[in-house]
N, C-alpha and C positions, 0 to 999 in steps of 0.2 A: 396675698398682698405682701412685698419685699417691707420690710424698714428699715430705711432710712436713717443714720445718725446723722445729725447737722451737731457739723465740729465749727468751733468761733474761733475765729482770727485771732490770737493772742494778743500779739504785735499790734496788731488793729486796735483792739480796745483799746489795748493800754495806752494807747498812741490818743485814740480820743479822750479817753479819762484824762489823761494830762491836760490837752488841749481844753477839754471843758471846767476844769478846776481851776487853769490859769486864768481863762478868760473871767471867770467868778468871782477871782481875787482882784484880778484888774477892774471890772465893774463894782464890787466893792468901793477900793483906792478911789477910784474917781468919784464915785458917790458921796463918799465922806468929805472929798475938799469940795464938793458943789454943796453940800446940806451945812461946810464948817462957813462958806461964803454967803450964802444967799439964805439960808435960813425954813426953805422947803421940805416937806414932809417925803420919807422914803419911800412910802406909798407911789406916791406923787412922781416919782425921777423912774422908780420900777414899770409904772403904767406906762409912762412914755416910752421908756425905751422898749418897752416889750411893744408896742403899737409899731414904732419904727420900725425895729428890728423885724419882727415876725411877718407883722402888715408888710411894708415895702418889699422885704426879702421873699414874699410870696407872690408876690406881684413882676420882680424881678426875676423869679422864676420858671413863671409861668408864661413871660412875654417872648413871644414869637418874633424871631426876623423878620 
């Protein structure tokens, strides 16, 4: 049996590691002026958005032409 190295995209990662750290900061920012205005629990703003976010975008995903 050959083995195989699986070599990772550098440029790749690193490209998502940014993108996912930014996105985390900006969900942050936003979180704060919605918990500094309206007075809601972070718990609270986290479930939703991960409901939308994950639910829809699975959904949107997976729908067929």
């Amino acid at each position: 049996m050959s083995k195989h190295k699986h070599h990772i995209d550098r440029p790749l990662l690193i490209l998502l590691a940014i993108l996912v750290v930014g996105g985390c900061l900006i969900f942050a920012s936003a979180s704060f002026g919605y918990l500094a205005r309206s007075g809601n629990s972070v718990s609270s703003i986290v479930f939703s958005h991960v409901v939308l976010g994950v639910g829809l975008g699975l959904v949107a995903l997976t729908e067929k032409e």
